[in-house]
N, C-alpha and C positions, 0 to 999 in steps of 0.2 A: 076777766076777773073771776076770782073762787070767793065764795062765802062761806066762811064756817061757822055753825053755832054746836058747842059743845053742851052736854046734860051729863045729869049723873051723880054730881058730886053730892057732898053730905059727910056728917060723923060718923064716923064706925069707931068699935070696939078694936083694938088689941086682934089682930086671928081674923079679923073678919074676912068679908067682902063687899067689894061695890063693882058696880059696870059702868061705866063713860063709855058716853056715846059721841060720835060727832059727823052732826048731816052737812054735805056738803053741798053748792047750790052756785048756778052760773057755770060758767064754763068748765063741767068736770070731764070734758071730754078731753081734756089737755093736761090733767093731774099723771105727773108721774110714779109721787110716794106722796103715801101721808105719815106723819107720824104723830108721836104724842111729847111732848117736854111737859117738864114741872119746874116750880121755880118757889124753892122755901124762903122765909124771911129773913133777909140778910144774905141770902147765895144768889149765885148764878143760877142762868136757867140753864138745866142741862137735858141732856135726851134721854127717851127712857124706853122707845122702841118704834120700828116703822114697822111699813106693809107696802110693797111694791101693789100699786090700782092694778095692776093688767095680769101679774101670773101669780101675785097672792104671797110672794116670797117675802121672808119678813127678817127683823134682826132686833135682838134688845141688849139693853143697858145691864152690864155685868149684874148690879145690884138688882134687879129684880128678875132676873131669868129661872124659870122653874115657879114665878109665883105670879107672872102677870103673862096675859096671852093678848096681841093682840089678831083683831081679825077683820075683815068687811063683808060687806053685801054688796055688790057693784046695783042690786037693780035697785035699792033704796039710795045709793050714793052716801053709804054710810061707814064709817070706821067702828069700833069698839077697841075700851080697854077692860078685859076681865081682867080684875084685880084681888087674887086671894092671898090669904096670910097679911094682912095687912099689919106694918109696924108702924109706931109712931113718930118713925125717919121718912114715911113714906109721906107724911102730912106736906102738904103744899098748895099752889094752886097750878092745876094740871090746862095744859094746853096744846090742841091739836092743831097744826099744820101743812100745808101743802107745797110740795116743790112739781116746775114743769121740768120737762124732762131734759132742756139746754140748761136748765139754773142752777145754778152750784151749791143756793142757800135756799132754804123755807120760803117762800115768798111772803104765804097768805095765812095767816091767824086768824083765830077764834080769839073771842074776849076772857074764857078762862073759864072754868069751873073749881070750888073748889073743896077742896078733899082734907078733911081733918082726921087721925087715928088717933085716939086717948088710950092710955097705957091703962 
């Protein structure tokens, strides 16, 4: 089993910035990728970028590439999402995830954090 607890979230302005975080805990010696999903009021949850645990390789979501980075620290067992230019499309509540490396889907959730942008 992986436990995730995400931090971070909060209001921001228009342009801003915030960092999500999300520490992982339990078996992270079997994490393949983490990633991050958001999920607005009324949509789907959709993805918005991973990070392969072991060689750092990473991939995002059309709509925020060039303004969200993600990264980790293997010896904190940590993810992050830097998130600059924030719009007010970006508002949701953001959730990070774990897949092992046979699973074809996310397994393991965090409860959410969440991220408001006012125009």
């Amino acid at each position: 089993q992986v436990q995730l607890v995400e931090s971070g979230g909060g209001l921001v302005q228009a342009g801003g910035s915030l960092r999500l975080s999300c520490e992982a805990a339990g078996r992270t010696d079997s994490i393949y990728y983490l990633g991050w999903f958001r999920q607005a009021p009324g949509k789907e949850r959709e993805f918005v970028a991973s990070i392969r645990w072991n060689s750092g390789s990473t991939s995002y979501a059309d709509s925020v590439k060039g303004r969200f980075t993600i990264s980790r620290d293997n010896a904190k067992n940590t993810v992050y999402l830097q998130m600059n230019s924030l719009k007010p499309e970006d508002t949701a509540v953001y959730y990070c995830a774990a897949k092992r490396a046979l699973s074809v889907r996310y397994e393991y959730w965090g409860q959410g954090t969440q991220v408001t942008v006012s125009s």
